[in-house]
BAFI-3210 file (N, C-alpha, C; in Angstrom, 3 decimals, decimal comma, padded with zeros to 6 digits):
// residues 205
n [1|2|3|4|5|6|7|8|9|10|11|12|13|14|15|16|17|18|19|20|21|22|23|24|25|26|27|28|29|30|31|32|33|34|35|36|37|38|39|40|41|42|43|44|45|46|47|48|49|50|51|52|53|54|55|56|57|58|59|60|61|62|63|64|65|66|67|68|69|70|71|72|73|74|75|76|77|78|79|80|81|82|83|84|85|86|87|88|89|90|91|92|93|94|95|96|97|98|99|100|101|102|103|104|105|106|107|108|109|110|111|112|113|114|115|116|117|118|119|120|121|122|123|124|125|126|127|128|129|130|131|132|133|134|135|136|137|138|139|140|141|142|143|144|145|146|147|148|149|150|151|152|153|154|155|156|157|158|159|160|161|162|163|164|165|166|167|168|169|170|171|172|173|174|175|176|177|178|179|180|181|182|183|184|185|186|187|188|189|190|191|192|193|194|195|196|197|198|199|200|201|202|203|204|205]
n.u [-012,390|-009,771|-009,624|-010,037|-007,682|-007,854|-005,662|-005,259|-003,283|-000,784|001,641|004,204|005,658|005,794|003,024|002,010|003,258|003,988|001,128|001,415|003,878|002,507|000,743|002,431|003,649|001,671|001,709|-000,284|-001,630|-002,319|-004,168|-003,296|-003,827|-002,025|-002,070|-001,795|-001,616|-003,516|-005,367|-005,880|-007,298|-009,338|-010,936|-010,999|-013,235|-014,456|-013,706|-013,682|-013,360|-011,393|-009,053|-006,023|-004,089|-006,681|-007,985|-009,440|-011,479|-012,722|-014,608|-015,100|-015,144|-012,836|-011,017|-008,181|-005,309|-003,801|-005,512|-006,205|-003,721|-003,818|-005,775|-004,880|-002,214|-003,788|-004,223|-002,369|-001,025|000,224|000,269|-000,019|000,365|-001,493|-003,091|-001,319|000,923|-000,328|-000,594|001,793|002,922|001,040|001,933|004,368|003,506|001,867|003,614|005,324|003,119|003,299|005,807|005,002|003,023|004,747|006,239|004,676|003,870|005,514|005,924|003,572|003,641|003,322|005,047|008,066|010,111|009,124|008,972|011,241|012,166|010,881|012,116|014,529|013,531|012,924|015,172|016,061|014,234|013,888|016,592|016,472|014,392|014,593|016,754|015,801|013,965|015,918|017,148|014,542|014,636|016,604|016,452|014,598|015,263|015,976|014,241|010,730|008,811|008,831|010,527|009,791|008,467|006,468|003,453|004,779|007,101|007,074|005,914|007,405|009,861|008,439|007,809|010,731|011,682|009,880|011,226|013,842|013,912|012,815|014,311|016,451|018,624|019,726|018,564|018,629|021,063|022,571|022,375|022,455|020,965|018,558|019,088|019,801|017,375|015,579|017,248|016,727|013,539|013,181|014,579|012,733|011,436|009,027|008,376|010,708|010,821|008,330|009,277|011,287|009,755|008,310|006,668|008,633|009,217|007,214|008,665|011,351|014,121]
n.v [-025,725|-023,194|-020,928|-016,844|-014,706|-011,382|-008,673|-005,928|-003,008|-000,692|000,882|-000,529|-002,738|-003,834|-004,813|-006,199|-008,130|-010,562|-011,913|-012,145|-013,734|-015,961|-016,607|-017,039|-019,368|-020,887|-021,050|-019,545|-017,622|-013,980|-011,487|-007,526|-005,091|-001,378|000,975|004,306|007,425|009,625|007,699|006,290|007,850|008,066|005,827|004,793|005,325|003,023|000,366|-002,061|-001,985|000,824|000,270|-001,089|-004,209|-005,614|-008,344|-009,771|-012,879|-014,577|-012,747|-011,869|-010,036|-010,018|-008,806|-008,052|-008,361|-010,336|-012,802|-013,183|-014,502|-016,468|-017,715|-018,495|-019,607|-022,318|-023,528|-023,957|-025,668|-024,917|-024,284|-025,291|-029,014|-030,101|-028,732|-027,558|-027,117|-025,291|-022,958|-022,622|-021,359|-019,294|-017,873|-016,718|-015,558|-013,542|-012,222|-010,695|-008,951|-007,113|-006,322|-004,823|-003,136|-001,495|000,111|000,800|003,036|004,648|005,208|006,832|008,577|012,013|014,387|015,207|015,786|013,815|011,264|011,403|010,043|007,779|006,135|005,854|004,443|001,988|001,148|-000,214|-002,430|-003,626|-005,421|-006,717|-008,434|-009,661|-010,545|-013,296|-014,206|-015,564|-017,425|-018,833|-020,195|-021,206|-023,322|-024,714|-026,716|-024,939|-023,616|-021,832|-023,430|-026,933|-027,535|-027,455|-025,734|-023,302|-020,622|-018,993|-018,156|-017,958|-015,388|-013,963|-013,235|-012,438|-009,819|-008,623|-006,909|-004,524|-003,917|-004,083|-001,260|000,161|000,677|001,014|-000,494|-004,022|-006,165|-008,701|-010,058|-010,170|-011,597|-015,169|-017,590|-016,664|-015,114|-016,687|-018,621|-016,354|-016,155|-018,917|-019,415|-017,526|-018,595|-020,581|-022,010|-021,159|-019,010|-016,971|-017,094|-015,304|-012,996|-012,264|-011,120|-009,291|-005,924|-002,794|-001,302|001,496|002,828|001,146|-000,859]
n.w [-020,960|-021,043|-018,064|-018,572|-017,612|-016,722|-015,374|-012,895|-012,586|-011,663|-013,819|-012,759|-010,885|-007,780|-005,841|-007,154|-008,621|-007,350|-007,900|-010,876|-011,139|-009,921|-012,061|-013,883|-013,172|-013,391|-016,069|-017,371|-019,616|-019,706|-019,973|-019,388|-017,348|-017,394|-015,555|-015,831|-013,357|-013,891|-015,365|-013,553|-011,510|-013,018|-013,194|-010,480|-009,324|-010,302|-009,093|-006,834|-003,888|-004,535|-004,962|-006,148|-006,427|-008,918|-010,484|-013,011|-013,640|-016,140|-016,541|-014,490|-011,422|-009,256|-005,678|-003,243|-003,099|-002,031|-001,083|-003,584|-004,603|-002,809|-004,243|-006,539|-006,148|-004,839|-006,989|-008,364|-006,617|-004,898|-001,691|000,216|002,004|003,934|006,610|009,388|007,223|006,099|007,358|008,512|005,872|005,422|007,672|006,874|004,886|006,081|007,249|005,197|004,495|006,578|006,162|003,544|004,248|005,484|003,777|002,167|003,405|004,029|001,075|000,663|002,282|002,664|004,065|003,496|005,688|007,965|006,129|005,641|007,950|008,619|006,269|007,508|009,866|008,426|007,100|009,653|010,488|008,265|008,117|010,145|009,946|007,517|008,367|010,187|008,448|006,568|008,338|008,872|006,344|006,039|008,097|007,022|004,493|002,300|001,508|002,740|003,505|004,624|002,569|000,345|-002,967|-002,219|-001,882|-000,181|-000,679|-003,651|-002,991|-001,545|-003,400|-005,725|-004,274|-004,443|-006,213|-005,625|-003,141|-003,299|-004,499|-003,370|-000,956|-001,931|-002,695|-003,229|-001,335|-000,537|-001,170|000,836|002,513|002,229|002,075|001,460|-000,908|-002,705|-002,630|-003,581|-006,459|-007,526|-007,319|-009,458|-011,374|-012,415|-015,080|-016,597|-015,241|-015,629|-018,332|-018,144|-016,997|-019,069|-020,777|-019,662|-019,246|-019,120|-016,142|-014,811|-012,787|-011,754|-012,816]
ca.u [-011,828|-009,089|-010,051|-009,474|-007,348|-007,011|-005,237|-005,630|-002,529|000,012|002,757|005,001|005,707|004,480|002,402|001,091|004,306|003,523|000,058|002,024|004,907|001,877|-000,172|002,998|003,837|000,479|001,491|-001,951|-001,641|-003,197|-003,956|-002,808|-004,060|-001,452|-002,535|-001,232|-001,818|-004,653|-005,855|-006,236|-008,050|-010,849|-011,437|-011,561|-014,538|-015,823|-013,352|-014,768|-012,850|-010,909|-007,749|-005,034|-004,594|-008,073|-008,272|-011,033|-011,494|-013,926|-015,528|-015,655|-013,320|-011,645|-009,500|-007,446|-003,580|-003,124|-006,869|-006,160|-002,988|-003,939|-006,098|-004,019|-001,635|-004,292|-004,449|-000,831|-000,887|001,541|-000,672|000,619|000,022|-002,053|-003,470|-000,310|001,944|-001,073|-000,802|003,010|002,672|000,486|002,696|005,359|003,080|001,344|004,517|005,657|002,293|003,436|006,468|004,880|002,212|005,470|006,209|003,455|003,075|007,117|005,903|002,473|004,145|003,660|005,834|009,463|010,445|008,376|009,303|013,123|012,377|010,260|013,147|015,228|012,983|012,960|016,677|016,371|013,292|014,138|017,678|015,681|013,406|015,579|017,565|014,896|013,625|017,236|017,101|013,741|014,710|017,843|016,311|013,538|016,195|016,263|012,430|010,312|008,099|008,818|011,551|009,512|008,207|004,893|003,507|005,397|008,444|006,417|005,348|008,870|010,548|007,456|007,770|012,307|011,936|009,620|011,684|015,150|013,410|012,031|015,329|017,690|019,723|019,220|019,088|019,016|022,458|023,176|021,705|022,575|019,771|017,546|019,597|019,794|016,027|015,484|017,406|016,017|012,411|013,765|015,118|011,769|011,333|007,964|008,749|011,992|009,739|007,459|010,490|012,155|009,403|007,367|006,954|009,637|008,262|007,724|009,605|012,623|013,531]
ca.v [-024,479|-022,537|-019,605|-015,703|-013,515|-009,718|-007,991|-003,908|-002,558|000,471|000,815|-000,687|-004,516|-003,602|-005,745|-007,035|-009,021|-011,904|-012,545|-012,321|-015,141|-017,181|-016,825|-017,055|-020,049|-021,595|-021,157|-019,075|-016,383|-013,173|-009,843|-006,714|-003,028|-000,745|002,218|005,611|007,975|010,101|006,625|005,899|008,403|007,985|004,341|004,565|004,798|001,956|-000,934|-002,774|-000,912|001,693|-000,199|-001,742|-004,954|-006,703|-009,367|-010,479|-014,217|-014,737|-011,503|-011,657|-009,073|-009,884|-008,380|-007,850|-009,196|-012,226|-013,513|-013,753|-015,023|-017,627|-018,543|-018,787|-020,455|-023,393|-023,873|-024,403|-026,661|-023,747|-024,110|-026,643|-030,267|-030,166|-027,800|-027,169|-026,818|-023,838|-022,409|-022,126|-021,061|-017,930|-016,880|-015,973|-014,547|-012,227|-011,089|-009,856|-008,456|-006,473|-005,362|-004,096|-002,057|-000,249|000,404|001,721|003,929|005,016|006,234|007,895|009,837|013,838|015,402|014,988|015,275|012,547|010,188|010,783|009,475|006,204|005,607|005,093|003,161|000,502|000,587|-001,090|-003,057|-004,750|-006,275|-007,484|-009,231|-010,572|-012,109|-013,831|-015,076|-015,782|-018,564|-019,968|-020,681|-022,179|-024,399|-025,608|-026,807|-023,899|-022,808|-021,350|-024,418|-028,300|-028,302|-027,659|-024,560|-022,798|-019,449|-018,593|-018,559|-017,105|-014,171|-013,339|-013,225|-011,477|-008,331|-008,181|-005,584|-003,495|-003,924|-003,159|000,372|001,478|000,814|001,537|-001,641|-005,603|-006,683|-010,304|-010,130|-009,743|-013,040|-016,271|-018,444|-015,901|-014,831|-018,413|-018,671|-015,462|-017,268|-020,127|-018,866|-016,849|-019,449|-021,347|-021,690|-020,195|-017,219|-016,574|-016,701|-014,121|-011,415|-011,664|-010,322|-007,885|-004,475|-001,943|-000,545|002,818|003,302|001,029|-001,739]
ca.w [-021,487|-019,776|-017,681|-019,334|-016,521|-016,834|-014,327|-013,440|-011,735|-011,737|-014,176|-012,258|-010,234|-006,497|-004,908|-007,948|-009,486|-007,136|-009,148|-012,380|-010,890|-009,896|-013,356|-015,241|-012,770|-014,028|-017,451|-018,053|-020,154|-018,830|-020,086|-018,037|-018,453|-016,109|-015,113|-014,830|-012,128|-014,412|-015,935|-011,938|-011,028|-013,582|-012,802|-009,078|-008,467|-010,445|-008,534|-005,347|-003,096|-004,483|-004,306|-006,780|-007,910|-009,599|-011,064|-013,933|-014,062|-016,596|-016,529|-012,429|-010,616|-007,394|-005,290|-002,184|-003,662|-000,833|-001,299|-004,948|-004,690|-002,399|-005,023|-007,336|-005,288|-004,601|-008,304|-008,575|-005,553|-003,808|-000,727|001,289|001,936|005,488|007,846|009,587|006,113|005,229|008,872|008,311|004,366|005,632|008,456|005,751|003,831|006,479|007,978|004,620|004,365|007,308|005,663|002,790|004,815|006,103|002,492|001,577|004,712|003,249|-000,200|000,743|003,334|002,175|004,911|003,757|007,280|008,214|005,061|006,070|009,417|007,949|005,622|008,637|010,478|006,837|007,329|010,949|010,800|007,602|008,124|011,543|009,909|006,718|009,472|010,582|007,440|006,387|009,448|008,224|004,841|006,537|008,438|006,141|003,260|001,565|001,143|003,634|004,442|004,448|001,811|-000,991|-003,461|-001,981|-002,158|000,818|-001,819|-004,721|-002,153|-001,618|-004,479|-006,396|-004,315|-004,067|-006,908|-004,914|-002,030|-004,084|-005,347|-001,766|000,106|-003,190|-002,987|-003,373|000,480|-000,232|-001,297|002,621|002,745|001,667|001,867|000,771|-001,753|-003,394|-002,985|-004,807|-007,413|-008,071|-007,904|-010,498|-012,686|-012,821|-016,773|-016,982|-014,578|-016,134|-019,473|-018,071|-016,487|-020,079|-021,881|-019,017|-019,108|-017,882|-014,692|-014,398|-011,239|-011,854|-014,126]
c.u [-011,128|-009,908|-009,597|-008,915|-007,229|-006,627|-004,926|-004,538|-001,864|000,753|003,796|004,788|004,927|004,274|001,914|002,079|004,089|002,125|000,797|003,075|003,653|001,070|001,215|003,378|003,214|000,647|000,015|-001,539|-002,730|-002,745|-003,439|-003,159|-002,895|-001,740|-001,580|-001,616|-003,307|-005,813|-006,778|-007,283|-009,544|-011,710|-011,648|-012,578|-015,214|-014,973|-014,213|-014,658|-011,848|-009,374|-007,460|-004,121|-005,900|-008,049|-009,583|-010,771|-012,534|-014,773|-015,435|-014,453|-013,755|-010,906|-008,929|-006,297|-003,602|-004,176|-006,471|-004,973|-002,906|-005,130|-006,112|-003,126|-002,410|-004,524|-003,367|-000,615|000,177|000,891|-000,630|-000,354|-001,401|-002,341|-002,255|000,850|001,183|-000,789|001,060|003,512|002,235|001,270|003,174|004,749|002,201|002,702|005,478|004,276|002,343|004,265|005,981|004,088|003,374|005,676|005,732|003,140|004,327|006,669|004,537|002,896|004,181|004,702|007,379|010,372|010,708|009,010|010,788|013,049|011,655|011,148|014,114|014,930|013,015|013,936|016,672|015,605|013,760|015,122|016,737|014,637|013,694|016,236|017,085|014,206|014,788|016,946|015,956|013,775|015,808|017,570|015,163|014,176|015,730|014,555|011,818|009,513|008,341|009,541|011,364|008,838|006,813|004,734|004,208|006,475|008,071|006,433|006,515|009,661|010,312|007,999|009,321|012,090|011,360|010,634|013,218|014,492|013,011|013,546|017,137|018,775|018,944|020,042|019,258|020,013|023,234|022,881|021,380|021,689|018,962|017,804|019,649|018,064|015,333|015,826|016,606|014,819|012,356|013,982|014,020|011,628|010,666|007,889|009,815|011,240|009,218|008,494|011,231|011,265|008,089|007,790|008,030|008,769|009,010|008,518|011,425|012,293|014,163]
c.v [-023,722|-021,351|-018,155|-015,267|-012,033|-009,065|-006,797|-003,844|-001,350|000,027|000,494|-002,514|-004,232|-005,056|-006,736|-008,377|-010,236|-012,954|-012,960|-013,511|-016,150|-017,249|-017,749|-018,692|-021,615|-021,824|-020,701|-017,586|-015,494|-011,787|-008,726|-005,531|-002,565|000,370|003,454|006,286|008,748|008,978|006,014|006,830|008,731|007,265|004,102|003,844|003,898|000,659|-000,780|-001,969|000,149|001,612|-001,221|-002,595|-005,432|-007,362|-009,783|-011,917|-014,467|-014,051|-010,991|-010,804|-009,309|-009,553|-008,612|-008,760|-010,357|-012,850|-014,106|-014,817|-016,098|-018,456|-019,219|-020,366|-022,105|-023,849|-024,416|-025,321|-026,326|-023,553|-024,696|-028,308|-030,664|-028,797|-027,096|-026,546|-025,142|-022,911|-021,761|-021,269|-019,486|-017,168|-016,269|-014,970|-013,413|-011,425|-010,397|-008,801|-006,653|-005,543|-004,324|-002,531|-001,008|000,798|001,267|002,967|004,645|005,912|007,036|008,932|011,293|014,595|014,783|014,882|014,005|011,381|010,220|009,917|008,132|005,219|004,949|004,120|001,860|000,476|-000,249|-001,911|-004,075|-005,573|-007,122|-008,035|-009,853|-011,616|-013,072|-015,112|-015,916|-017,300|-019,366|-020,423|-021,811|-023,283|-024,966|-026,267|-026,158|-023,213|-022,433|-022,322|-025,518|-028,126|-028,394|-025,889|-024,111|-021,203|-018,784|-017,458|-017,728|-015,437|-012,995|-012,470|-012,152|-010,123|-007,964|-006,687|-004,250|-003,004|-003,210|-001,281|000,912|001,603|001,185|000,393|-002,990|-006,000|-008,363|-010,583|-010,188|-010,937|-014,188|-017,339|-017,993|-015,694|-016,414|-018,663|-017,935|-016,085|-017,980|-020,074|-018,259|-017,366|-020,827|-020,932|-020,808|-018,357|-016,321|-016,038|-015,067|-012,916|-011,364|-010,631|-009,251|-006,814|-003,766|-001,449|000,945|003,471|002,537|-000,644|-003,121]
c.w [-020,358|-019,332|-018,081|-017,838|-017,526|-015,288|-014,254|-012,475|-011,601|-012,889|-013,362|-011,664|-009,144|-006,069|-006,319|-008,751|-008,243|-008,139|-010,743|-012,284|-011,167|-011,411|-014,366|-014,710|-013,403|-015,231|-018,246|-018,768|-019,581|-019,325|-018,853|-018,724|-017,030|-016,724|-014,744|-014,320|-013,012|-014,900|-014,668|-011,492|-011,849|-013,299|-011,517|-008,784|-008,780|-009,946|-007,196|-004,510|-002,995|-004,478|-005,301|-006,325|-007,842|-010,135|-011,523|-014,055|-014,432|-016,463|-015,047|-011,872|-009,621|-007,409|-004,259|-003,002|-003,405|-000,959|-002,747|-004,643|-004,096|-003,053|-005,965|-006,802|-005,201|-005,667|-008,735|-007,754|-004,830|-002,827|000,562|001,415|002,937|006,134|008,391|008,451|005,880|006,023|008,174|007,077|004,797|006,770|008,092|005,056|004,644|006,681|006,505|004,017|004,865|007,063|004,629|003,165|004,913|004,975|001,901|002,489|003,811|002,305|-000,036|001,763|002,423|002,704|004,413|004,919|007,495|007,150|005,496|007,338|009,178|007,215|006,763|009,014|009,371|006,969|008,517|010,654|009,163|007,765|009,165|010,907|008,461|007,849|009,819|009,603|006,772|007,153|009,241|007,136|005,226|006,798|008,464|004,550|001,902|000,853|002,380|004,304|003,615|003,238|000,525|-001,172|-002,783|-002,774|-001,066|-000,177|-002,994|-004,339|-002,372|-002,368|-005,290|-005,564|-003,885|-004,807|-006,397|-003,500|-002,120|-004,353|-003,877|-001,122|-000,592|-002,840|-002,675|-001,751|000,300|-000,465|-000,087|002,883|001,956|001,141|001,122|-000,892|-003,256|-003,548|-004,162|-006,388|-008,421|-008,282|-009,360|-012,212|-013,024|-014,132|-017,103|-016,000|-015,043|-017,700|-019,311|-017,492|-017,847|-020,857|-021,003|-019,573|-018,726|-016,820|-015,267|-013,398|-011,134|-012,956|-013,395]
res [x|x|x|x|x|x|x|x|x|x|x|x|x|x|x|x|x|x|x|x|x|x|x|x|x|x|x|x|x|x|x|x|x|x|x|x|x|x|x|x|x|x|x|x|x|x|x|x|x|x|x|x|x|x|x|x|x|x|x|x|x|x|x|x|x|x|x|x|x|x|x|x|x|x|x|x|x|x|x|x|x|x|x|x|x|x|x|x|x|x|x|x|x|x|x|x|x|x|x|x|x|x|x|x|x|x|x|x|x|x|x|x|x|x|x|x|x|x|x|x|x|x|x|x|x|x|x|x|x|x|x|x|x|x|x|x|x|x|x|x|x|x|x|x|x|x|x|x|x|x|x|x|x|x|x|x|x|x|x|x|x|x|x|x|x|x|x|x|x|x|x|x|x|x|x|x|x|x|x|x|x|x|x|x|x|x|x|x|x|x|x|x|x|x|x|x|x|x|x|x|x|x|x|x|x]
***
């Protein structure tokens, strides 16, 4: 018997539209409650740690995003082949880990000041580190590791829309490789499936 998912998140994609690529990837159907900001603040206190997305599998909630998703991931066989393939698989996926932290530092900012001057800094620090990734997609034929789909790739892709909405334009368009990756992730049947008939986000569509 298959396994039930529910997944608890925001109204919106975020961090959490990678889980939803990889479920929909899986072809598993999967409930979703999203949460709005009053809805949020009731439920707090009864997650693990206070912190959005969760995941129910079969009654059981886990969380942290990249834990799940790399368990996901190993279900799909998006994980890599070897030791070294996983090693390289998770680099990608911390150092956009890294970006997102910035992200997130971006929209919790209170001081308008302060948030104009963060915004900046996401204008420099991302092209510098698109470029970067740009050149490993390059020269791994056209995916981030060994030539084939991982979660590296999944990772990516999943959070462009957050990434379009924080910085108000589609940066992979600056970038070829990427841009083509985006893509084609994209145009996987069952992911393409699951972006025709999601939610609108509350924050952008």
């Amino acid at each position: 018997m298959a396994p039930s998912y529910k997944l608890t998140y925001f109204k919106s994609r975020g961090i959490a539209e990678p889980t939803r690529y990889l479920l929909a990837y899986l072809g598993q159907d999967f409930k979703e409650i999203r949460l709005d900001s009053d809805a949020w603040r009731s439920m707090k206190s009864n997650t693990p740690f206070g912190k959005l997305p969760i995941l129910e599998i079969d009654g059981k909630v886990v969380h942290q995003s990249l834990a799940i998703n790399r368990y996901l991931a190993r279900k799909a066989g998006l994980i890599g082949k070897n030791d070294w393939e996983m090693l390289k698989i998770d680099m990608i996926v911390e150092t956009l880990s890294d970006l997102m932290a910035l992200i997130r530092a971006y929209h919790q900012e209170p001081d308008e000041s302060v948030k104009a001057r963060k915004y900046r800094e996401l204008e420099e620090i991302f092209p510098f580190y698109y470029a970067r990734l740009e050149e490993h997609v390059r020269r791994n034929n056209n995916y981030f590791v060994n030539g084939t789909l991982s979660l590296a790739d999944i990772q990516f892709v999943g959070l462009q829309d957050l990434v379009r909405y924080t910085l108000k334009r589609d940066l992979v368009n600056n970038y070829q490789h990427l841009k083509n990756l985006t893509n084609k992730v994209r145009s996987i049947p069952s992911i393409r499936a699951y972006s025709e008939k999601r939610p609108a986000s509350e924050y952008y569509n």
